[in-house]
SEMI-460560 format. One line per field, with one value per atom (N, C-alpha, C, O): residue number from 0; residue in three letters; x, y, z. Coordinates in steps of 0.1 Angstrom, whole numbers, plus 5000, padded with zeros to 4 digits. Layout:
// residues N
num <- c(NUM, ...)
residuo <- c(ala, ...)
c1 <- c(X, ...)
c2 <- c(Y, ...)
c3 <- c(Z, ...)
END
This chain:
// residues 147
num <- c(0, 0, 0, 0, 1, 1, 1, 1, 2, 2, 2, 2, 3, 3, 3, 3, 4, 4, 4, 4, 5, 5, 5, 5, 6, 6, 6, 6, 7, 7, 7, 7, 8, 8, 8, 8, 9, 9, 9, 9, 10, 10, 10, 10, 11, 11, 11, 11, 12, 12, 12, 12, 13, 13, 13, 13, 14, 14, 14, 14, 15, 15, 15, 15, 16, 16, 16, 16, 17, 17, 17, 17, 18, 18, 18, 18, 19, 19, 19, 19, 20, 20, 20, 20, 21, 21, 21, 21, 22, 22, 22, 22, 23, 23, 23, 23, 24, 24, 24, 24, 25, 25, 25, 25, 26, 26, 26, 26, 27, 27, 27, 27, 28, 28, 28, 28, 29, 29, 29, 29, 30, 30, 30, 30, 31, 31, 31, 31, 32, 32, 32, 32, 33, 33, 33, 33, 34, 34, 34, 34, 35, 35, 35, 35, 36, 36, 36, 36, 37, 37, 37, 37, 38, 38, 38, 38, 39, 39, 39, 39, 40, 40, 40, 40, 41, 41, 41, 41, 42, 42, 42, 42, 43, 43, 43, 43, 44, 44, 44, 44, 45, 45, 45, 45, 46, 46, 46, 46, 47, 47, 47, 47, 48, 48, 48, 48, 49, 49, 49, 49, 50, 50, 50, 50, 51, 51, 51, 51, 52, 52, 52, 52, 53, 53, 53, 53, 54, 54, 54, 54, 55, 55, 55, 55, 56, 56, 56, 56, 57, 57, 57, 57, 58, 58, 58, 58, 59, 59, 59, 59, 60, 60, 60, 60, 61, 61, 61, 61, 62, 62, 62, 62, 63, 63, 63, 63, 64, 64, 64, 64, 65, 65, 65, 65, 66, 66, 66, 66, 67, 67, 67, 67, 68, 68, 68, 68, 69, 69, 69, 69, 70, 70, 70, 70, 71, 71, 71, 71, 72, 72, 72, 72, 73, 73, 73, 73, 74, 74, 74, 74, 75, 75, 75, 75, 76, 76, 76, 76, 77, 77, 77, 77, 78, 78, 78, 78, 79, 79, 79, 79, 80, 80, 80, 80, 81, 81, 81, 81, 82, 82, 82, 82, 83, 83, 83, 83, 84, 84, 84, 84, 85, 85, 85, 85, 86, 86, 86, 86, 87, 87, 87, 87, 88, 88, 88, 88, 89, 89, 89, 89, 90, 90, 90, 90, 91, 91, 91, 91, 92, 92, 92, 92, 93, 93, 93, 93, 94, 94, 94, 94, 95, 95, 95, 95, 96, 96, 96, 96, 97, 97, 97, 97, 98, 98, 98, 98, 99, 99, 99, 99, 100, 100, 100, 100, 101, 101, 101, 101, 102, 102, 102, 102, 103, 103, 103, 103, 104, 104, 104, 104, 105, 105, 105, 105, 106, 106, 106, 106, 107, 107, 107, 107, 108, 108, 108, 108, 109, 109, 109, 109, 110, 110, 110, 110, 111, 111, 111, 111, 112, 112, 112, 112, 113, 113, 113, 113, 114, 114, 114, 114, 115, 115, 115, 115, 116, 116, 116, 116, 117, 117, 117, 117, 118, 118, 118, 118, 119, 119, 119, 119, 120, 120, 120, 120, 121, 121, 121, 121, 122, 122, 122, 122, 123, 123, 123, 123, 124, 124, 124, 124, 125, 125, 125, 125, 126, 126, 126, 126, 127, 127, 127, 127, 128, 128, 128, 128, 129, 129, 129, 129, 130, 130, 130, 130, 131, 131, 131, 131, 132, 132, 132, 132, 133, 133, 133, 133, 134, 134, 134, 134, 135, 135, 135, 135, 136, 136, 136, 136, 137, 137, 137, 137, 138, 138, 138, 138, 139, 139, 139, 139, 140, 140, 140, 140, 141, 141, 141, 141, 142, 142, 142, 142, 143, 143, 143, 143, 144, 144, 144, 144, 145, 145, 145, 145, 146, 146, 146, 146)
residuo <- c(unk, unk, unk, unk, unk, unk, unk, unk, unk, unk, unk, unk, unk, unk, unk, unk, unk, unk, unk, unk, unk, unk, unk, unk, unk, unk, unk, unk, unk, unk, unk, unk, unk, unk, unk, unk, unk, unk, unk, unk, unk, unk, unk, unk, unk, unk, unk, unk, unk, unk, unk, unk, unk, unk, unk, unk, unk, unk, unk, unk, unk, unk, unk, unk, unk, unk, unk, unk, unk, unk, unk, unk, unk, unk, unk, unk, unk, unk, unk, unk, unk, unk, unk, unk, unk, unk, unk, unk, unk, unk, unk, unk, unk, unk, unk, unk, unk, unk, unk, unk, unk, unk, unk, unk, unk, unk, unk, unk, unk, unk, unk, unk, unk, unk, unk, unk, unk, unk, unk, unk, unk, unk, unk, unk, unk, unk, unk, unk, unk, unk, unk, unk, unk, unk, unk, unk, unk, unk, unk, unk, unk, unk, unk, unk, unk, unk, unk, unk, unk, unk, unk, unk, unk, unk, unk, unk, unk, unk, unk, unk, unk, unk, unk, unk, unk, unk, unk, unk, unk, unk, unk, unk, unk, unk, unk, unk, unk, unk, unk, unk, unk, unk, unk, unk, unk, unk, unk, unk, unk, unk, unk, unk, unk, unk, unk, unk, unk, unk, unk, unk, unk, unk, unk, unk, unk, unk, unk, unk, unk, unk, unk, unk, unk, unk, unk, unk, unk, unk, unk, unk, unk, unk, unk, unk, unk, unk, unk, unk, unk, unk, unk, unk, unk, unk, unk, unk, unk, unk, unk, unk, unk, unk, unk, unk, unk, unk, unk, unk, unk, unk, unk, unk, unk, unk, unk, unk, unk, unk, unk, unk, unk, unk, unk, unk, unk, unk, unk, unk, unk, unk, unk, unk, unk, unk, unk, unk, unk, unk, unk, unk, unk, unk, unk, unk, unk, unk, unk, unk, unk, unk, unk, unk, unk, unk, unk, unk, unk, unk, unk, unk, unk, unk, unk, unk, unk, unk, unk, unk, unk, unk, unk, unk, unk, unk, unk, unk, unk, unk, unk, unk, unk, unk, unk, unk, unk, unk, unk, unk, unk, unk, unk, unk, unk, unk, unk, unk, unk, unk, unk, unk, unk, unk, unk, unk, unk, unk, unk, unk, unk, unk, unk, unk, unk, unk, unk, unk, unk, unk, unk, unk, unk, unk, unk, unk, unk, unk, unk, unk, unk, unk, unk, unk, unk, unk, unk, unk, unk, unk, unk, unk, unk, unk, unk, unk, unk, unk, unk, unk, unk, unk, unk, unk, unk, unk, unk, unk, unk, unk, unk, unk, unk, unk, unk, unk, unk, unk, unk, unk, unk, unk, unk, unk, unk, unk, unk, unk, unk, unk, unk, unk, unk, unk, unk, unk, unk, unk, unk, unk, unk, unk, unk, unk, unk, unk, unk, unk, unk, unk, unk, unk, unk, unk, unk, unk, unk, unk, unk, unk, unk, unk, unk, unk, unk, unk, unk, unk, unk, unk, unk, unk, unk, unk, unk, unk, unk, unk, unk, unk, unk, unk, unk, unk, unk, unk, unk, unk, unk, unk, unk, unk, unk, unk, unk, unk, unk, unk, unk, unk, unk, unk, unk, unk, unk, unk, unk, unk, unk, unk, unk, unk, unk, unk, unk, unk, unk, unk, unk, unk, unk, unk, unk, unk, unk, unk, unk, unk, unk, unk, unk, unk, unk, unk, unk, unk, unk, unk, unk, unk, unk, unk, unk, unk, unk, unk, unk, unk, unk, unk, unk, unk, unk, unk, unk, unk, unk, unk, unk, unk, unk, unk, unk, unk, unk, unk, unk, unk, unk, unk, unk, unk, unk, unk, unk, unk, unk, unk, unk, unk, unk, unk, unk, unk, unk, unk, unk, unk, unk, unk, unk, unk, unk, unk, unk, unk, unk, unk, unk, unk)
c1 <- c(5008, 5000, 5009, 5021, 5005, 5012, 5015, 5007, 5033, 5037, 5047, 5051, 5048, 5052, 5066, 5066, 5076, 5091, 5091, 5088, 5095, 5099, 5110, 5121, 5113, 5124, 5140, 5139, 5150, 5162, 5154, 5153, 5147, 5140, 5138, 5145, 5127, 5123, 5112, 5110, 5101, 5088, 5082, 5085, 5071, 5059, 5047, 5039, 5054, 5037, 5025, 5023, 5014, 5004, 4996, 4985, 5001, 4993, 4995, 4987, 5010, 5006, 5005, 5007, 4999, 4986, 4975, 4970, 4970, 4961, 4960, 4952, 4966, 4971, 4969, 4957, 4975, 4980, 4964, 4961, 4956, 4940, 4932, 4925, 4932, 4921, 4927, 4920, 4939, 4946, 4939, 4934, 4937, 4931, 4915, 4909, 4912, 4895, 4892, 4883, 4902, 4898, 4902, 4896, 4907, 4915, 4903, 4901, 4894, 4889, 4873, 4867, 4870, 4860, 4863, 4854, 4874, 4875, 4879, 4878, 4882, 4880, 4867, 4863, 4857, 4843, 4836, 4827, 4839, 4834, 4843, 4834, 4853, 4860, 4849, 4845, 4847, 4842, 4824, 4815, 4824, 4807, 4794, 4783, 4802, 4797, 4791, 4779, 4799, 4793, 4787, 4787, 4782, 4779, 4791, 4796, 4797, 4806, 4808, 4802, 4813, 4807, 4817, 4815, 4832, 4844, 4849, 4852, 4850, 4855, 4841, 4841, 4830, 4823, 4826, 4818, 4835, 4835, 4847, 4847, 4852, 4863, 4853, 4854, 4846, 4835, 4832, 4836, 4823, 4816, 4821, 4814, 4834, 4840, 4845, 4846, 4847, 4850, 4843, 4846, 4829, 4820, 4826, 4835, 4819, 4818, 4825, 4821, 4835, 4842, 4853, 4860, 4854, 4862, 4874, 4875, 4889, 4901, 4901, 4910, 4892, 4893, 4892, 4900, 4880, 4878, 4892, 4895, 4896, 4912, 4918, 4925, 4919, 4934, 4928, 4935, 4916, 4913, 4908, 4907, 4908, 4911, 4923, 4927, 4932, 4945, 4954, 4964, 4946, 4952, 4946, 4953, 4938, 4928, 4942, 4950, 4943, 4956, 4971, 4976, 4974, 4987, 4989, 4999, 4969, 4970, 4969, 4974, 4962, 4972, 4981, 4985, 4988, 5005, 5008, 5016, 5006, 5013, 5012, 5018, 4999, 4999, 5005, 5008, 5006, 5014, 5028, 5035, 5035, 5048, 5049, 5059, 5040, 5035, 5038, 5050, 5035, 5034, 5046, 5051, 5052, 5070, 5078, 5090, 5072, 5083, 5093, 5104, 5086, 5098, 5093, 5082, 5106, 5102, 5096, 5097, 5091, 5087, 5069, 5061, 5067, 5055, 5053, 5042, 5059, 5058, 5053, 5042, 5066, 5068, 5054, 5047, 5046, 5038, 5022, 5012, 5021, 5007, 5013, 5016, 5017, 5019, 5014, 5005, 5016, 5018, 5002, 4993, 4999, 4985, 4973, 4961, 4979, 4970, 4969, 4959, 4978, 4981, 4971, 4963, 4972, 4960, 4947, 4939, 4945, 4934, 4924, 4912, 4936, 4934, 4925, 4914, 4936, 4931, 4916, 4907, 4917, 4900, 4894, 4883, 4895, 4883, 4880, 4868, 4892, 4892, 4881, 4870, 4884, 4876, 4863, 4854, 4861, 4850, 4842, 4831, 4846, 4839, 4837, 4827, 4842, 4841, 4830, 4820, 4827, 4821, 4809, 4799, 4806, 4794, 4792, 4784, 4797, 4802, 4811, 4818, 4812, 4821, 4821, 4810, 4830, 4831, 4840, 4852, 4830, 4838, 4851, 4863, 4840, 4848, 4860, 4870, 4859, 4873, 4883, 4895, 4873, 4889, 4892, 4903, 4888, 4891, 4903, 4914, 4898, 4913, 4925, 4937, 4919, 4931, 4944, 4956, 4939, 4942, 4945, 4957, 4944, 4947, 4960, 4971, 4959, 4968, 4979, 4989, 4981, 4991, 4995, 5007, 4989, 4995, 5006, 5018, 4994, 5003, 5017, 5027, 5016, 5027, 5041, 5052, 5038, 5047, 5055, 5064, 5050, 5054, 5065, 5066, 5079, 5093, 5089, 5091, 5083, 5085, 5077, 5077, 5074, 5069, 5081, 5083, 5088, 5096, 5108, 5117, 5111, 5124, 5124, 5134, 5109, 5107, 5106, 5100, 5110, 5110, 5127, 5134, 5130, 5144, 5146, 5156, 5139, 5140, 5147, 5150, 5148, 5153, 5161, 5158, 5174, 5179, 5171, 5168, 5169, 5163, 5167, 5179, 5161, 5163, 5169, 5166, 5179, 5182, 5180, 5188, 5172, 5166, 5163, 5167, 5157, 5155, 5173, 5182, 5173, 5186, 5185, 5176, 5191, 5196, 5199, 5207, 5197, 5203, 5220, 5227, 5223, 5238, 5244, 5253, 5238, 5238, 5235, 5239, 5229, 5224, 5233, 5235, 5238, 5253, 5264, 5271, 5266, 5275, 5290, 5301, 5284, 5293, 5297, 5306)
c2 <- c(4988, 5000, 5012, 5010, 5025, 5034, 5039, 5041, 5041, 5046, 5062, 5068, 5064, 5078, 5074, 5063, 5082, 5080, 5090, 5101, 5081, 5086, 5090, 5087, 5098, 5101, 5084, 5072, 5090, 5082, 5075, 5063, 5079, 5074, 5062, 5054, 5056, 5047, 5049, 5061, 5036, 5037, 5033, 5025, 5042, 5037, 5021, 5018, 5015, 5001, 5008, 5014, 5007, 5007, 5002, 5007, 4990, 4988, 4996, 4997, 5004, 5018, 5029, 5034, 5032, 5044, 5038, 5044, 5027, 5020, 5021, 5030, 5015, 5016, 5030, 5032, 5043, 5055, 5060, 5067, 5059, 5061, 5058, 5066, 5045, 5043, 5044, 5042, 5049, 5054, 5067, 5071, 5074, 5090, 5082, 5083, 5078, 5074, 5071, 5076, 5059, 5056, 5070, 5071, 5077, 5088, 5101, 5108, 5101, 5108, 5106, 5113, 5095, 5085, 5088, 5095, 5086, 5085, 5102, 5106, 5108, 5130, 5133, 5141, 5121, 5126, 5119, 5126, 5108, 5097, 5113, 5119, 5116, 5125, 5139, 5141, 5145, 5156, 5155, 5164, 5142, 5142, 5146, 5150, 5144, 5146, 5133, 5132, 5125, 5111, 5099, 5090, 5097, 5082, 5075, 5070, 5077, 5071, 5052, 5045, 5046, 5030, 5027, 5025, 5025, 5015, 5021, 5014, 5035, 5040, 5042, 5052, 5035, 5040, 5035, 5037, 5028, 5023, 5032, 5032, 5038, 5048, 5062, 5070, 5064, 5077, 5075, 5082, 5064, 5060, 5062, 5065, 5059, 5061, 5080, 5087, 5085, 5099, 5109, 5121, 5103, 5120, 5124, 5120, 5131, 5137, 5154, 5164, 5152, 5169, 5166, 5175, 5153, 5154, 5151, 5152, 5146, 5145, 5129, 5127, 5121, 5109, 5116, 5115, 5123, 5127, 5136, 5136, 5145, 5150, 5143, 5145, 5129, 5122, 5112, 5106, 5113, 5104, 5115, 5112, 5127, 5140, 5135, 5128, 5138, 5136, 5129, 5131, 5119, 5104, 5104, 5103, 5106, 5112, 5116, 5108, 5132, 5138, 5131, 5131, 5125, 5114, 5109, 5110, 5100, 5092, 5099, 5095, 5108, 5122, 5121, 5113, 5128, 5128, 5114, 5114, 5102, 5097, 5085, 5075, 5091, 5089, 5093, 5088, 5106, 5113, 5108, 5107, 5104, 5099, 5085, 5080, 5080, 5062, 5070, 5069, 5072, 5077, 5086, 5085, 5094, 5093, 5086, 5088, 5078, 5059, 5068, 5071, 5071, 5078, 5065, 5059, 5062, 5050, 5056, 5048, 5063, 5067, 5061, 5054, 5066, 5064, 5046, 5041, 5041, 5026, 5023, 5020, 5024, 5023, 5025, 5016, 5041, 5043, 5043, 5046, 5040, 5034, 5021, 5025, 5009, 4996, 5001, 4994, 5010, 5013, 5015, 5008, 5028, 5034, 5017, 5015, 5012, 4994, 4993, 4996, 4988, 4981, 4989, 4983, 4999, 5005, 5007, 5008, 5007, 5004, 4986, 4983, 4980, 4964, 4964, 4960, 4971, 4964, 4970, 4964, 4986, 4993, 4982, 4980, 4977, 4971, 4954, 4949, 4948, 4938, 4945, 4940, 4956, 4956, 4963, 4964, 4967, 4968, 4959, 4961, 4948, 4935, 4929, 4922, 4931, 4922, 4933, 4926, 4944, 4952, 4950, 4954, 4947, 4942, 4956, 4955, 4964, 4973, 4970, 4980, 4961, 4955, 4964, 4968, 4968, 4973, 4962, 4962, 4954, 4943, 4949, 4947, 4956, 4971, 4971, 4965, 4979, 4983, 4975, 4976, 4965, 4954, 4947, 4941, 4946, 4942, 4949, 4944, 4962, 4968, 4969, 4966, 4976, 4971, 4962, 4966, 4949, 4931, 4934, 4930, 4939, 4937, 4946, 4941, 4954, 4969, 4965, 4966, 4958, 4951, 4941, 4939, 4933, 4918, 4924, 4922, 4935, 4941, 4951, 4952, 4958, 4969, 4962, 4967, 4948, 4935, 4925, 4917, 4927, 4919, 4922, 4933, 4913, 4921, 4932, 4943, 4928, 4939, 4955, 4964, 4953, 4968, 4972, 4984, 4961, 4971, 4969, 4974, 4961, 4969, 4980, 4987, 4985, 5000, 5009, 5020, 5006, 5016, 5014, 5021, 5004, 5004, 4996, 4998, 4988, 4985, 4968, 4961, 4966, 4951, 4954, 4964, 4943, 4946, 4937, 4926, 4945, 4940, 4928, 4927, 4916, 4904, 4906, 4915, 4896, 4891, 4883, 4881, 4874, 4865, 4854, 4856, 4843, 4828, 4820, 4820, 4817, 4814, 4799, 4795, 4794, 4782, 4774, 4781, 4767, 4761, 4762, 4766, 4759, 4761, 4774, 4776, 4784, 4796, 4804, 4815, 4800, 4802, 4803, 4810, 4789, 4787, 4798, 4801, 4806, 4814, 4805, 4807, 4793, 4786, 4791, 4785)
c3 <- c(5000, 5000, 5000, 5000, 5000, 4998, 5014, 5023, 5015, 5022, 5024, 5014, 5034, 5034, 5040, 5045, 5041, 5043, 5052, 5051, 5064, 5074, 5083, 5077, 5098, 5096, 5093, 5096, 5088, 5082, 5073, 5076, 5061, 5050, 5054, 5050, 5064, 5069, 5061, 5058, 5057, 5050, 5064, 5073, 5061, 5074, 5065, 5056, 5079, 5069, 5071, 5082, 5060, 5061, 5073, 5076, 5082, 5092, 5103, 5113, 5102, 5108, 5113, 5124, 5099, 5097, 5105, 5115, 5100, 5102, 5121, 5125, 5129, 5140, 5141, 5146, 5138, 5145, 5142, 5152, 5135, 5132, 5140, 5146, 5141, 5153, 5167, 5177, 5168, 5182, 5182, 5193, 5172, 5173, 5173, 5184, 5169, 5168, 5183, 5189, 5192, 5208, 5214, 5225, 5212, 5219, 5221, 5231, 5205, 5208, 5217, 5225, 5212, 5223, 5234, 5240, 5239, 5254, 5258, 5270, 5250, 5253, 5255, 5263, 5244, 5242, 5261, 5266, 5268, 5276, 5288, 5294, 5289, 5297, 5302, 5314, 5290, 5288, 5293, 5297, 5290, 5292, 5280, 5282, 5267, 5253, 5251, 5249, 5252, 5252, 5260, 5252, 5269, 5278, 5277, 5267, 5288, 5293, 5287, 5295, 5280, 5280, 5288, 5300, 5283, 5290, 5301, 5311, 5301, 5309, 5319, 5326, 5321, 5335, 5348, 5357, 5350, 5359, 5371, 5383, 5364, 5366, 5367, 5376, 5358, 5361, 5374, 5383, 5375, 5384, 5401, 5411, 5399, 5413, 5413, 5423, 5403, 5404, 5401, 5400, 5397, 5389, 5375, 5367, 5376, 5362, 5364, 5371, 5357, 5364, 5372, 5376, 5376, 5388, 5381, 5369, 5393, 5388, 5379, 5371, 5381, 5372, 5358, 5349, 5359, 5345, 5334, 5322, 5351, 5337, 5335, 5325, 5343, 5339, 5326, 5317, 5327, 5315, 5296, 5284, 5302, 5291, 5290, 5281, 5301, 5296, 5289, 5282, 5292, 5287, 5270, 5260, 5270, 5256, 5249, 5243, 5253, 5247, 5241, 5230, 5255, 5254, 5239, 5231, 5238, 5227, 5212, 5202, 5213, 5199, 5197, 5188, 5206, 5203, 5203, 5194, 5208, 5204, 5190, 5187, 5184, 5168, 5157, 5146, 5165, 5151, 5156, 5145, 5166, 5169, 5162, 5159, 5162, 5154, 5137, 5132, 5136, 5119, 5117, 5105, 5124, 5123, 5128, 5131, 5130, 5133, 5142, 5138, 5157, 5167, 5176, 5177, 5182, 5189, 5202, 5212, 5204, 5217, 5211, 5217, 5201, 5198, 5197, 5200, 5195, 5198, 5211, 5216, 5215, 5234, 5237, 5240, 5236, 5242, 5237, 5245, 5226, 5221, 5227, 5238, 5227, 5237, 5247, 5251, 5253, 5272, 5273, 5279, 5262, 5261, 5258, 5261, 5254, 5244, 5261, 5268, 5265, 5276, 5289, 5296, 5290, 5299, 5296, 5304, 5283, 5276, 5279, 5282, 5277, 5280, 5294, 5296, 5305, 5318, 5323, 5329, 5314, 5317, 5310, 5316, 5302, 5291, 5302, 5302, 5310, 5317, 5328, 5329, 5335, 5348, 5344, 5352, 5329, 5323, 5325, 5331, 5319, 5318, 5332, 5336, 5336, 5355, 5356, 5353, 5359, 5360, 5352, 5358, 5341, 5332, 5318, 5309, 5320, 5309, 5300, 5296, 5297, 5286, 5271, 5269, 5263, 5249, 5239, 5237, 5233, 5230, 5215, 5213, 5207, 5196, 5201, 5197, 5213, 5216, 5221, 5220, 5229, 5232, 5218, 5220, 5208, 5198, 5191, 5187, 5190, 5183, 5189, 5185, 5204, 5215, 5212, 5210, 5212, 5211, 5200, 5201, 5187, 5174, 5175, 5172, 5177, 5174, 5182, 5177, 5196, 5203, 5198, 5200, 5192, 5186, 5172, 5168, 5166, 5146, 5155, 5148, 5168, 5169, 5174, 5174, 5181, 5183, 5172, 5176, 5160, 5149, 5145, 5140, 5144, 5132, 5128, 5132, 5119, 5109, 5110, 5102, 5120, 5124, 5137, 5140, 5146, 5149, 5143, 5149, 5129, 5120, 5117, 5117, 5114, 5108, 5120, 5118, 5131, 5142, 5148, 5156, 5142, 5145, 5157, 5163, 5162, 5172, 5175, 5185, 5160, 5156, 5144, 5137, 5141, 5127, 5118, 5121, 5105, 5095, 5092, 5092, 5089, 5085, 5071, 5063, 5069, 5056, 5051, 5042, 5052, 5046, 5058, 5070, 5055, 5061, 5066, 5058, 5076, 5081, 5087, 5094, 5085, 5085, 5101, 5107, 5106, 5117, 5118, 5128, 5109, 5108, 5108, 5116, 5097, 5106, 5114, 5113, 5122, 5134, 5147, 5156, 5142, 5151, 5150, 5160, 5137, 5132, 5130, 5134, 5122, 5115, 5098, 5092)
END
């Protein structure tokens, strides 16, 4: 698919844009669940214990924000934006767990969650963040050993 070159002429994969999109799409869900624009769904159980207006609600605006920035950091393949949509997935995960124990389950969102962590885990998305060296091909047992 068509990609954009990023910083040290790295190509961004299509899976993600794809990723850094619906990080802005949950990010803004959960500004809109913060703000009180929308009915609360994953995050009520966290409302629930702090009101509406209160300090749960900035830290979860906040957290909103976090996940902006750190899409547009996904889509200039800065490894910070890796690291921290993972971190952001990962707190995402456990609200959507105590969601569910709780009986407010968003099954949507644990879905992309689980997807977006399994695709941001793969080789080949962190060769393109630099976080592994690029493969050269299929390797051998034998070289493996570095015979």
């Amino acid at each position: 698919m068509t990609e954009e070159v990023g910083p040290g002429k790295r190509r961004v994969p299509f899976g993600v844009w794809v990723v850094a999109a619906l990080t802005v799409l949950l990010s803004l869900l959960l500004l809109l669940d913060a703000t009180g624009i929308r009915p609360s769904n994953s995050a009520s159980i966290l409302m629930q214990l702090g009101g509406q207006g209160g300090p749960i609600s900035w830290a979860i605006a906040g957290t909103a924000i976090i996940g902006f920035v750190l899409a547009v950091a996904l889509v200039r393949l800065l490894p910070i934006g890796l690291v921290g949509t993972l971190l952001l997935a990962g707190v995402g995960l456990l609200n959507e767990l105590g969601s569910r124990l709780g009986g407010h389950a968003d099954d949507v969102r644990l879905v992309i969650l689980v997807v977006a962590v399994l695709y941001l885990n793969t080789r080949s998305v962190r060769e393109a963040f630099g976080q592994v060296e690029p493969s050269r091909g299929p390797t051998t047992a034998r070289g493996a050993e570095g015979e």
